[in-house]
C-alpha positions in Angstrom: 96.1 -27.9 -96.2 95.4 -30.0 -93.4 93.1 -32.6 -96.0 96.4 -32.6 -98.1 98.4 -33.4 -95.4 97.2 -36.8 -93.9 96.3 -37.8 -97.7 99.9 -37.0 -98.2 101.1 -39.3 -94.8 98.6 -42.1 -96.4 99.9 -42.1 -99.3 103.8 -41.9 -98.1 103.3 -44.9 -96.0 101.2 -47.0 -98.6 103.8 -46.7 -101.2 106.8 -46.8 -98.8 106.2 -49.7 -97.4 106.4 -51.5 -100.9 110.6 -50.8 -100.6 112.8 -53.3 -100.3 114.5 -53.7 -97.1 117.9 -53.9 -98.5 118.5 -50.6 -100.5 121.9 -50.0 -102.4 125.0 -48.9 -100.1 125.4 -45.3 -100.3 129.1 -44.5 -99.3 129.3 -40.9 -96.8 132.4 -39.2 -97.8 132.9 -37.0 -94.5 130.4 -36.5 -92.1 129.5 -32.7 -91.7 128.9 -32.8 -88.2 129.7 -36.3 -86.0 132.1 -36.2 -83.9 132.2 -40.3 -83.6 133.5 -40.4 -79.4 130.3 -38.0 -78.7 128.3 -40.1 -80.9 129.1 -43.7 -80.0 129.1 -43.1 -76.1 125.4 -43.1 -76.3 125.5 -46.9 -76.3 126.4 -49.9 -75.0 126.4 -53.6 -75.9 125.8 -54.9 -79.4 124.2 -51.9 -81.0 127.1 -50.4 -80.3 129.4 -52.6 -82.1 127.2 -52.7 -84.7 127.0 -49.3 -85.2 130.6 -49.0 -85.5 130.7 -51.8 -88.2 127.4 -49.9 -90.0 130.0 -46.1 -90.3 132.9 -48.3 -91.0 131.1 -49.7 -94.0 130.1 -46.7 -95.4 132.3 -44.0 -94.5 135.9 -44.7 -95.5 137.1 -41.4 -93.4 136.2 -42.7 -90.6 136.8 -46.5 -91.1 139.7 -47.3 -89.5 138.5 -45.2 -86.1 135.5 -47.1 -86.5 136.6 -50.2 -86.8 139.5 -49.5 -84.0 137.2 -48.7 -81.3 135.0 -51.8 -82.2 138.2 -53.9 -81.7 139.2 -52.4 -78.7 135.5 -52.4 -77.1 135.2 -56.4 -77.6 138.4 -57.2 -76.1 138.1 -55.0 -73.3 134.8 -56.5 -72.4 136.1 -60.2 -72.9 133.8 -60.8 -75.6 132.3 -64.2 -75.7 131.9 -63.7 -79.6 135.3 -64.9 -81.0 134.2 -64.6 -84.7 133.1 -61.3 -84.7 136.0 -60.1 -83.3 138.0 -62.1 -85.6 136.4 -60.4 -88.6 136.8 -57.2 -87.0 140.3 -58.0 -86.2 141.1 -58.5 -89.7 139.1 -55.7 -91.2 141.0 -53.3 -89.3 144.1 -54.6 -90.4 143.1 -54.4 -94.3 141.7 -51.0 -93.6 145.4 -50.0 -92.0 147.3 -51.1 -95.0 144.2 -49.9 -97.4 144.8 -45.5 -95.2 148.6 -45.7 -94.5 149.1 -43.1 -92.6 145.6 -42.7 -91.0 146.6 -45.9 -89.5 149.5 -45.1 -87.4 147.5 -44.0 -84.0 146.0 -47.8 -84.0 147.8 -49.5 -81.4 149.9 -52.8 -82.4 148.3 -54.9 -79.6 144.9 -54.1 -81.7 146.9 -55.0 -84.9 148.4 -58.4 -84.0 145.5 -60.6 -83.1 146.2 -62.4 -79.8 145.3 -65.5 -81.0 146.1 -67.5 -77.9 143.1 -65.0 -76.2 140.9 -66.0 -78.7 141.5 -69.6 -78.5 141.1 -69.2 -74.6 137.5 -67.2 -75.1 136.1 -69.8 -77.8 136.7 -72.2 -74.9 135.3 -70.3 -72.2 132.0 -70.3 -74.1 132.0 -73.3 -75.1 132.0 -74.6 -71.7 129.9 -72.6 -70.3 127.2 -73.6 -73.0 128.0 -76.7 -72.2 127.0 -76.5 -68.2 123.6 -74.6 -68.6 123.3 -77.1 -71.5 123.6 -80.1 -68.7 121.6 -77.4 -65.7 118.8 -77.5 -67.9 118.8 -81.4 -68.4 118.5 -81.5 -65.1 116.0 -79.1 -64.8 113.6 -81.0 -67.2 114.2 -84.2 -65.7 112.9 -83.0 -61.7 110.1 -81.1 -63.8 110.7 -77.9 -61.7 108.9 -74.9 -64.0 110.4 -71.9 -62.4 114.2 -73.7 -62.9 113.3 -74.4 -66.0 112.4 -70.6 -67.2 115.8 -69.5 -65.7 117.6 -72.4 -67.2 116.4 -71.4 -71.1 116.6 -67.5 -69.8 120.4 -67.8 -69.0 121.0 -70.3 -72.2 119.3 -67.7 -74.1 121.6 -64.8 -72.5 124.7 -66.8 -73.1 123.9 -67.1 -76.7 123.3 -63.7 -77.3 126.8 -63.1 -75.5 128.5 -65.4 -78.1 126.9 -64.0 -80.8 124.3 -66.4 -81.7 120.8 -64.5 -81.9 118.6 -67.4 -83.5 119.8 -69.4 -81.0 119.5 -67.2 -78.2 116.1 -66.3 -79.5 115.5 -70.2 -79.5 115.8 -70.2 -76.1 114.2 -67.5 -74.8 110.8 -68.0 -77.1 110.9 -71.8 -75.2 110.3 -70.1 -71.5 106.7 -69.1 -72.6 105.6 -72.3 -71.4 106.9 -72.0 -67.6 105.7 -68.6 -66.9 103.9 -67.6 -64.1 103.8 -64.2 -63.4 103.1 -61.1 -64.9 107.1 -60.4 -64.3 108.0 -63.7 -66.1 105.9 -62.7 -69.1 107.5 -59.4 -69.6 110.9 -60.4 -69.1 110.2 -63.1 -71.8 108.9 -60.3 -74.3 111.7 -57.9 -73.2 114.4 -60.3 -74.5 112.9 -61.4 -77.3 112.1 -57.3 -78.9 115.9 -57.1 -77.7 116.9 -60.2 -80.1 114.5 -59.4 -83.0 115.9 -55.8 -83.3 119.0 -57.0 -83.6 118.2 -60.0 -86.1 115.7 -57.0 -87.8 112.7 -59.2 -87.6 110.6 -56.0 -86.9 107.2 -57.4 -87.2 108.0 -59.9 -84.4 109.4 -57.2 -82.1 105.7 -55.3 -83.2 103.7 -58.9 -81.9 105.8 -59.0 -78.4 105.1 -55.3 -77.9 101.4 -55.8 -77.8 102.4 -58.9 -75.7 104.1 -57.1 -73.1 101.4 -54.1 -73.4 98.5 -56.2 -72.7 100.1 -57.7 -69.8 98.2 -57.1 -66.4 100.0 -55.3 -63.9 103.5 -54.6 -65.8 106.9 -54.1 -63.6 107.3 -51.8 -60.5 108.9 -49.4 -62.9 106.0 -49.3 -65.3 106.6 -45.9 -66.8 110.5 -47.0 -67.6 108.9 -50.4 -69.3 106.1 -48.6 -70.9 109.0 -45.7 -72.3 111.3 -49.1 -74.1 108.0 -50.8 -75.6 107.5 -47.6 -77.1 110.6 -46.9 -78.0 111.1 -50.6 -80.0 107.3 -49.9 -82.1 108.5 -47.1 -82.8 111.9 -48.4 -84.5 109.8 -51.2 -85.7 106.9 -49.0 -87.4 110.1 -46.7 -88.8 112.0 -50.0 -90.8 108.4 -50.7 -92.2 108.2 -47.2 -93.3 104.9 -46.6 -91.0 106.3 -42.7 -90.4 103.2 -41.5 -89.0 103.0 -44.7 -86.5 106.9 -44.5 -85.4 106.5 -40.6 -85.4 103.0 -40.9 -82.6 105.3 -43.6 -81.0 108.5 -41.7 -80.4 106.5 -38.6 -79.4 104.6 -40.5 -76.7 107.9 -42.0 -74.9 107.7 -39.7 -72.2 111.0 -38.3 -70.6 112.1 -41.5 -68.5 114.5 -42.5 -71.5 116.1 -39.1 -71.1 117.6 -39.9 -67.7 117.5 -43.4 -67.3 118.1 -44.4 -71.5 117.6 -47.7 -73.2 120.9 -47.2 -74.2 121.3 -51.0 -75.6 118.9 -50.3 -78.3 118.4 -46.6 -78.8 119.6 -43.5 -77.4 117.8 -40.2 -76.2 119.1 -38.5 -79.2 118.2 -40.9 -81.6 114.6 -40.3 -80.3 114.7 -36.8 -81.1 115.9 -37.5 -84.8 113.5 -39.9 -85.8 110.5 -38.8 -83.9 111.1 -35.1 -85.2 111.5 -36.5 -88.8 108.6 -38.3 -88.8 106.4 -35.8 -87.8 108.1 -33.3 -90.3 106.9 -36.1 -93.4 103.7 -36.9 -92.2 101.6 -34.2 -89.7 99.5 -31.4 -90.7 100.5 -28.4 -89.5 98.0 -28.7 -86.2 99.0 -31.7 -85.4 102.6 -30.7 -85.9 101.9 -28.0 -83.2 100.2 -29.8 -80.7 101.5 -33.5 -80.7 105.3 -31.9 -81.1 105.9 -27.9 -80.6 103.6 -28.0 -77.4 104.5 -31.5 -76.2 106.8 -31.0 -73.1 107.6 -34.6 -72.5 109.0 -34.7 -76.4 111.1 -31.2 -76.1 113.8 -32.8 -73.5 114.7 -35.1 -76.2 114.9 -31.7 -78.6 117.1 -29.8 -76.1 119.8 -32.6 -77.4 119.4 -32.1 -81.1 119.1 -28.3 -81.1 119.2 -28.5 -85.1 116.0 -30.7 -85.1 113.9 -28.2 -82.9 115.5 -25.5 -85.2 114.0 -27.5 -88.3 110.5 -28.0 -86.8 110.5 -24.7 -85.5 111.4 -22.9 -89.2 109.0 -25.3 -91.1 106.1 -24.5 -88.5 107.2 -20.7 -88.9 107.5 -21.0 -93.0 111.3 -20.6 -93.1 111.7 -23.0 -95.2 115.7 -21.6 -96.5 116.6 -22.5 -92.9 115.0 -25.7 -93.0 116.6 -27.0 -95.9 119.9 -25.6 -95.1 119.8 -27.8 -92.1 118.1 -30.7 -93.7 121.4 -30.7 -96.1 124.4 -30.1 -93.7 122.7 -33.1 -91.7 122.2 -35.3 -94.3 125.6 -36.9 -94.3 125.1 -37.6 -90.7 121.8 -39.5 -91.3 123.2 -41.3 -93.8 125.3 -43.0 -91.3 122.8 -44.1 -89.1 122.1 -47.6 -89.0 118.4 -47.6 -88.7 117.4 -43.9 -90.5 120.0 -44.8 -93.5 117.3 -47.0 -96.0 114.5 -43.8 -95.4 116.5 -40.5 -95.3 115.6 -40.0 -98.9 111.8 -40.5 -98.4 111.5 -38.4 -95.5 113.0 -35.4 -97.0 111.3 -35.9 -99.9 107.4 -35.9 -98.2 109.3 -32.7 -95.9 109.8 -30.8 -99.2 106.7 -31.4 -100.8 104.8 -30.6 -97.7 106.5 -27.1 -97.9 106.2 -26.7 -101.6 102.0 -26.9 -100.3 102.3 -25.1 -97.3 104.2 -22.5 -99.3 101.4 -21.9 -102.0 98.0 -22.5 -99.6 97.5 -19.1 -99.1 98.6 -16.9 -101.9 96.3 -16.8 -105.2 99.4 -16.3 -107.3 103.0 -17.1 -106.9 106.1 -16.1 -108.5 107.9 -18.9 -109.0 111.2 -16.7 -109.3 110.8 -16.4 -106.0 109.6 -19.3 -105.1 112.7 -21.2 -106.3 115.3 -19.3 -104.5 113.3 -20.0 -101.1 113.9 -23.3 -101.9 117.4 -23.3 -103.2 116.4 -24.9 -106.4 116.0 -23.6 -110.4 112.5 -22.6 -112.0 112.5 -25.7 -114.3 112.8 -28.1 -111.6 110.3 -26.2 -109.3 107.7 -26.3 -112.1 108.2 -30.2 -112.7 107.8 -30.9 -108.6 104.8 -28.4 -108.8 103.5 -30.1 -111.8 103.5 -33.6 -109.8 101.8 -32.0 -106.8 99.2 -31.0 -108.9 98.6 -34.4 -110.3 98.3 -35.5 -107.0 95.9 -33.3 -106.1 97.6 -31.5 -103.2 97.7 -28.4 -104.9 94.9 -27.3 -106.9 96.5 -24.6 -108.9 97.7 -23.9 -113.0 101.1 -23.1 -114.0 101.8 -19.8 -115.9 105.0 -21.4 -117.7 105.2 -18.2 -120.1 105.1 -15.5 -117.1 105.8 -18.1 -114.3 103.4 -17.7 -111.8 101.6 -20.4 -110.6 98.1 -20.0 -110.1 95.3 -20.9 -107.5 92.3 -22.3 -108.4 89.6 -19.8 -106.8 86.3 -21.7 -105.2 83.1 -20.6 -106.9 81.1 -19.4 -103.8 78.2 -18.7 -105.5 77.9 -22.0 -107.0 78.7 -23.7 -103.8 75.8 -21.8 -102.0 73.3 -23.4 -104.8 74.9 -26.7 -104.8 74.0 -26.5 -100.7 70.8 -25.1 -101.1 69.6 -28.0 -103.4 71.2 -31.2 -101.3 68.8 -29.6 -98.4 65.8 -29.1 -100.6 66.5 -32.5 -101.7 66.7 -33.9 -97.9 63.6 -32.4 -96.7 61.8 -33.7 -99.5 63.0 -37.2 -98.6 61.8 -36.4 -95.0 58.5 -34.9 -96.1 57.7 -37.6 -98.5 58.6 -40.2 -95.4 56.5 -38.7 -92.8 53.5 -38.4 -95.7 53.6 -42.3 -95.9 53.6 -42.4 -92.2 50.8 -40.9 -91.6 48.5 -42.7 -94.5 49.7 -46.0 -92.9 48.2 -44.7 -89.2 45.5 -43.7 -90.3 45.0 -47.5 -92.6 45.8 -49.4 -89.6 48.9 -50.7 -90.5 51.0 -49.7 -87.3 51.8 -52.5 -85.3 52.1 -51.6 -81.6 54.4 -53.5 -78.9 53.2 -54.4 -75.9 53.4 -51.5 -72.9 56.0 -53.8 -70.7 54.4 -50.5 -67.7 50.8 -51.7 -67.9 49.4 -54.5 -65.9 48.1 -57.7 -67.3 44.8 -57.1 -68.2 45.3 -53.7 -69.3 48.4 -54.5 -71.6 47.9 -54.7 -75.1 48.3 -57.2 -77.2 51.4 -57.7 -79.5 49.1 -58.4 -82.4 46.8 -55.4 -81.6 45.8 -53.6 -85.1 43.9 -50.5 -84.9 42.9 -50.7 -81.0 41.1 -53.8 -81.2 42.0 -57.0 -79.4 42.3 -60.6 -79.2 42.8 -61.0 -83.0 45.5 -63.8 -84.2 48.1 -63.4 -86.8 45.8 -64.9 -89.4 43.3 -62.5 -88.9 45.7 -59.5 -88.6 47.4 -60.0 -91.9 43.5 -60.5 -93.4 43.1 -57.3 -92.0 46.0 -55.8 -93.4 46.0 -56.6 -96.6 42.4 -55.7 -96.8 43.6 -52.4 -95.3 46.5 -52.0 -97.8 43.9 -53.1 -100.6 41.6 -50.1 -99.5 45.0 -47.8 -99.4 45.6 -48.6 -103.1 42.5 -48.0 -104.2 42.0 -44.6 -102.3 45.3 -43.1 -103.4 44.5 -44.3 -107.4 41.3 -42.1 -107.1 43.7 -39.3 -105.6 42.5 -39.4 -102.2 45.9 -38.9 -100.6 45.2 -37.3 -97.2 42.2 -39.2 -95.9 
């Protein structure tokens, strides 16, 4: 079981990893269980906007609330970002006429876009740019390195206010060159993982992590730092479908981002979800136990998502109709989310299959009546997902398709014991047959002994020292050996063998 299992979390991430990025747009009908205030008040900044656009896009019962709260956050926060709130602006306004009634709670100061405040905002940035534009000039010119840093680290943060991430990752990628401290260097990586996330460049956030890792001596609050680096491989390793990877890094966050979250990328819960999933997909059933079950940094993050220590805890215990009742009332929800969206389907797929095995490992037969209503499914659909795990090779059983039982292939002990007994006859021939042709070669001189680096020098021997006598050269030596080997030769062909 636990063989099939890591093959299994190989083989998932080998072939998952060959999916395309941008996966068709599954539209969510009604979330079963998200109650979108709860949900969205675990974040701040961008990704918060951004998840609000992601549920508006996809869940038309929810669009309009979505896409109203989104309006309503930019403005209130004086959003540098004209455009987007623009195109927000006017999506809500289509989505209005598009509901009717659903609209009528949206406020008409959200409706009518103030377009002398956006007006005044494009030029608010637009000066400001323009100042740390001129500061940095300035900067450059009396060739001052730490001004410099903070000129490009404030550009860069005013771009990523307005919106413009390749710029503001411009900007921040160009104070590499003044750093000067250990501080400097993880406050470069820091913002850049924070801009690459965003811009979904994961395998650069993956190159700063090690970065920032490898720096000596990180900040005074190393444990929080060490908690966010894990937390961004961890999203990084989950867009590149490397489960297993994001599952060990989610798992080894530690509880600092329970009090103190890194609520601009990820929240607590979020954690919990796609560390517990992971894990479901791609550990054996030890590892499961010790890395998740027993791990008491990892259950704080559980105590939030109460249905994801329920799943681990039924698939752990075998109740699998509880685990796939929860699996499908939440799948809605996952659907949603702007990072677990593109994988849902593959994770839930490796979770089944890993119970269909851990179902069958210990029973010689099954009845796969019984088997199917466990797993909610009918007995023609459980014998063709059977049928591919046995392909696979992660069950070694035969299907009874005239009585339906599935069957276990039973290990032939006996023949194992033989097979054993012969690879260790087998060895200690090789071993015998070796220390033979040692002893021949002693006994012909043709050991070559080092020089005793204890003795003194007139006692030591010589490096070319055949036999125990001295003070022959290499000429001589090799005379004598092949003279030796001659005379070995011609003993053994007259079937002297142990002179």
């Amino acid at each position: 079981m636990t063989a099939a299992s890591t093959h299994d979390a190989a083989g998932l991430d080998s072939t998952a990893s060959k999916r395309k990025r941008f996966v068709k747009v599954v539209e969510v009908d009604a979330p079963n269980n998200l109650d979108l205030d709860t949900y969205i008040a675990n974040y701040k900044g961008h990704t918060k906007i951004n998840r609000l656009e992601f549920i508006a896009d996809r869940c038309p019962s929810l669009q309009v609330e979505a896409l109203r709260m989104a309006v309503a956050e930019m403005k209130n926060n004086q959003t540098l970002n004209v455009q987007r709130y623009v195109n927000l602006a006017k999506k809500l306004q289509d989505a209005v006429k598009l509901h009717g009634q659903s609209g009528a709670n949206v406020g008409n100061d959200l409706l009518a876009m103030d377009k002398a405040w956006v007006d005044n905002q494009a030029q608010r940035a637009k000066q400001y740019a323009d100042q740390l534009e001129a500061e940095l000039k300035n900067y450059k010119r009396n060739a001052i390195k730490e001004s410099i840093r903070m000129g490009n680290t404030d550009l860069g943060n005013h771009y990523y206010e307005c919106g413009d991430l390749t710029g503001a990752h411009r900007s921040y990628s160009r104070t590499r060159d003044y750093c000067t401290t250990p501080k400097h260097i993880l406050d470069l990586c820091m913002n850049v993982i924070k801009v690459s996330i965003e811009l979904g460049n994961f395998p650069h956030v993956l190159t700063y992590v090690v970065k920032a890792e490898s720096t000596p001596g990180l900040a005074d609050d190393k444990e929080f730092t060490k908690a966010k680096l894990k937390a961004a491989s961890g999203l990084s390793n989950l867009d590149l479908s490397k489960y297993y990877t994001a599952a060990r890094d989610f798992l080894s966050i530690g509880e600092e981002l329970v009090a103190h979250p890194y609520s601009d990328v990820i929240s607590p819960n979020d954690i919990a979800v796609y560390g517990g999933l992971c894990a479901l997909a791609t550990f054996p059933r030890t590892e499961l136990k010790t890395r998740v079950i027993d791990n008491v940094g990892f259950r704080q993050y559980l105590d939030l998502e109460p249905h994801i220590r329920d799943l681990i805890q039924g698939f752990y215990n075998s109740n699998y109709t509880v685990c796939l009742e929860i699996m499908d009332k939440w799948r809605n929800d996952y659907l949603l989310d702007i990072h677990l969206h593109s994988h849902i389907e593959t994770l839930y797929t490796n979770i089944r299959r890993k119970a269909l095995v851990q179902f069958a490992s210990p029973f010689l037969t099954v009845d796969l009546t019984k088997m199917a209503r466990s797993f909610a499914t009918s007995v023609p659909v459980l014998e063709q997902e059977l049928v591919s795990l046995i392909v696979a090779g992660q069950i070694e059983a035969r299907i009874d398709s005239q009585q339906k039982i599935l069957w276990a292939k039973q290990a032939n002990k006996r023949s194992n014991i033989f097979e054993k007994t012969k690879a260790m006859g087998e060895e200690y021939e090789r071993e015998s047959k070796g220390l033979v042709l040692r002893i021949q070669m002693m006994n012909h001189g043709l050991v070559v002994k080092g020089p005793a680096s204890e003795k003194g020098a007139d006692d030591a021997e010589n490096p070319f020292q055949v036999g125990g006598r001295r003070g022959h050269g290499a000429r001589e030596i090799f005379s004598d050996a092949r003279s030796n080997m001659t005379n070995l030769f011609s003993n053994i062909s007259r079937g002297d063998r142990f002179r």
